[in-house]
C-alpha positions as CSV (number, residue, x, y, z in Angstrom):
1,X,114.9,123.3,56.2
2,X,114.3,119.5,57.8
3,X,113.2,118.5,60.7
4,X,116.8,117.7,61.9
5,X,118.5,120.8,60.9
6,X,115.5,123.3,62.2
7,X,116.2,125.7,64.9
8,X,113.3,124.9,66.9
9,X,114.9,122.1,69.6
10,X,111.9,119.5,70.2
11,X,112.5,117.9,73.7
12,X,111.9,113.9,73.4
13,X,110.4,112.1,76.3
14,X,110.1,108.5,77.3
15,X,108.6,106.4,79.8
16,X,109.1,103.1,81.3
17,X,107.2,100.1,80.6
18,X,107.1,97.3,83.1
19,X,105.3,94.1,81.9
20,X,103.3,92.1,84.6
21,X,100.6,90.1,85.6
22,X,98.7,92.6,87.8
23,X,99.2,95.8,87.0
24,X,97.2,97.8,89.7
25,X,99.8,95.5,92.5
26,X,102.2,96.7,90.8
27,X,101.1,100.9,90.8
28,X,100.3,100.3,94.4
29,X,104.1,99.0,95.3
30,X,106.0,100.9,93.2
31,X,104.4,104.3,93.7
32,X,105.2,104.6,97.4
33,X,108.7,102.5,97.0
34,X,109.8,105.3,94.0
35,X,108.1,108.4,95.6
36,X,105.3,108.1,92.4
37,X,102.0,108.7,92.2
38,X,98.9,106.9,90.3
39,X,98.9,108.8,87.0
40,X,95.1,110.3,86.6
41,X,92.9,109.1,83.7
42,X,93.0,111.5,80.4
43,X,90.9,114.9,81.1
44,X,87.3,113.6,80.3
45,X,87.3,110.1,81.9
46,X,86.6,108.8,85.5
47,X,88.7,105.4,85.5
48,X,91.6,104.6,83.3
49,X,89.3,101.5,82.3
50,X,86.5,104.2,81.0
51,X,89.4,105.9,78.7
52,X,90.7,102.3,78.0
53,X,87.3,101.3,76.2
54,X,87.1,104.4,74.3
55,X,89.8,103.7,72.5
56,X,88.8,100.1,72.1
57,X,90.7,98.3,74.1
58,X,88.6,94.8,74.7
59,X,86.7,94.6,78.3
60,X,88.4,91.3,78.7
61,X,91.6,92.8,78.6
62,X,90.9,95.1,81.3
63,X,91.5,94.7,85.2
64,X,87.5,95.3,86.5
65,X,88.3,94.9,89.9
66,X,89.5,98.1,90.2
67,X,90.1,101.2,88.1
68,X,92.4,100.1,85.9
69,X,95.8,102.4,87.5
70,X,98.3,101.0,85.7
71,X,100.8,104.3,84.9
72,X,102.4,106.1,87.6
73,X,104.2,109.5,87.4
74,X,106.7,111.7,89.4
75,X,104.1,114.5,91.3
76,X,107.4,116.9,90.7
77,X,107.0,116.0,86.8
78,X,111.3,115.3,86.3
79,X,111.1,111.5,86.1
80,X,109.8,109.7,83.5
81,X,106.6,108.2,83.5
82,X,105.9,104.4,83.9
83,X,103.2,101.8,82.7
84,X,103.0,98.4,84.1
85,X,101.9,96.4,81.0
86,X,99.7,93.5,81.6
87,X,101.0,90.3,79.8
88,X,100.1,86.6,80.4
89,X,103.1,85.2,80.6
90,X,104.4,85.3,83.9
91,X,108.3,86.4,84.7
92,X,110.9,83.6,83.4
93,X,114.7,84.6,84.0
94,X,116.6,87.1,85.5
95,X,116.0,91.1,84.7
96,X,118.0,92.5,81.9
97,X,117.9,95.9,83.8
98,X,116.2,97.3,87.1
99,X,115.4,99.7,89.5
100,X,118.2,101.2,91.9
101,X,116.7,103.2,95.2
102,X,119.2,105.1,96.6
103,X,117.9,106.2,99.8
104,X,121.3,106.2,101.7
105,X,122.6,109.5,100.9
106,X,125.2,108.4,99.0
107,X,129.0,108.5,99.9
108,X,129.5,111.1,101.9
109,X,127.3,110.0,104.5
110,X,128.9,107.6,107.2
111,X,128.1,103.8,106.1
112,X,126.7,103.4,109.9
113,X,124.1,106.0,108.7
114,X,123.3,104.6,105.1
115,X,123.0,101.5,107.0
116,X,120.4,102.5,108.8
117,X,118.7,104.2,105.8
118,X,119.0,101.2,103.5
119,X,117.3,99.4,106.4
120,X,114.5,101.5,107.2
121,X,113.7,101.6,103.3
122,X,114.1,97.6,103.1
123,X,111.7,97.2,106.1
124,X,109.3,99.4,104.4
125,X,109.5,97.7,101.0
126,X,109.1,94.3,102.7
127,X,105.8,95.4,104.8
128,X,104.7,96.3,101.2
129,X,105.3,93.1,99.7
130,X,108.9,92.5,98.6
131,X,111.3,90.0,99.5
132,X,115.2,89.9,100.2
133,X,116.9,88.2,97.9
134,X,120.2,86.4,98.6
135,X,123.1,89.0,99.4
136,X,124.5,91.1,97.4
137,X,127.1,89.4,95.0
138,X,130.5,90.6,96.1
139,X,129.4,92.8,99.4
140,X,132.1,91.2,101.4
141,X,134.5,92.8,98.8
142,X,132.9,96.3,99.5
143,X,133.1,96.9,102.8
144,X,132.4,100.5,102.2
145,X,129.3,99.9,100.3
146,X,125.9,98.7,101.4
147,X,123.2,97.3,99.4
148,X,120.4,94.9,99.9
149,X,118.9,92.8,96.7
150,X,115.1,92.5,96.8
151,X,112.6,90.9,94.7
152,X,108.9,93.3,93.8
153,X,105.7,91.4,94.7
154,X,105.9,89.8,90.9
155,X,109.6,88.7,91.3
156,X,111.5,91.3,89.6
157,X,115.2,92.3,90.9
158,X,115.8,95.5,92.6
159,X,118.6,97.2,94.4
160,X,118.5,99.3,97.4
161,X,121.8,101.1,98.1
């Protein structure tokens, strides 16, 4: 029997990849903003640099200011995980897709109260380093919705709702 018609189900995964300029910036925004910790180095190394060069990635490629955390992963182990890929060119146009935080509630809760949620969790992302972006296109023609556009510490878009 093939692969495809065996009765054994094999579960695939997947896992983001975000590419950047500074990888470790980008582990230390993201993982409070998504509720994400640093992924740890494989069983055996000390730094994700020491497991880097072991499987030959070139020094000069790595970040040796710091440990080289560059993957972040959900502590429940539901989400998927997400590597922040260093690249040299820097960010050019607009996103083709990004994050959405919902931390309103959703719906069902009173807009006074997502307000209030929304701004909390902008506040918060600011302090760590984002910016607002202009406002949302078409809020005025929502007036039940609530979302503020942001831009992560490298410029890429994000929603919070």
């Amino acid at each position: 029997m093939s692969a495809a018609g065996s009765s054994v189900k094999r579960m695939m995964t997947w896992s983001l990849t975000i590419d950047c300029k500074d990888p470790s910036a980008m582990v230390a925004f993201w993982g409070p903003a998504l509720g994400y910790e640093p992924q740890p180095p494989p069983e055996g190394f000390a730094t994700m640099n020491e497991w880097y060069l072991s499987i030959g990635v070139p020094e000069d490629e790595l970040d040796l200011d710091g440990d080289g955390s560059d993957r972040l992963q959900d502590p429940k182990g539901e989400g998927p995980k997400i590597w922040f890929q260093s690249v040299p060119e820097g960010k050019s146009v607009k996103n083709r897709f990004h994050f959405d935080l919902y931390p309103s509630g959703g719906r069902d809760v009173p807009l006074a109260v997502r307000k209030e949620r929304v701004d909390a969790k902008v506040a918060e992302l600011l302090a760590a380093g984002a910016t607002l972006r202009d406002p949302y296109p078409g809020a005025d023609e929502l007036p039940d919705r609530y979302t503020q556009g942001m831009f992560d510490p490298e410029g890429n878009e994000f929603c919070v709702a």
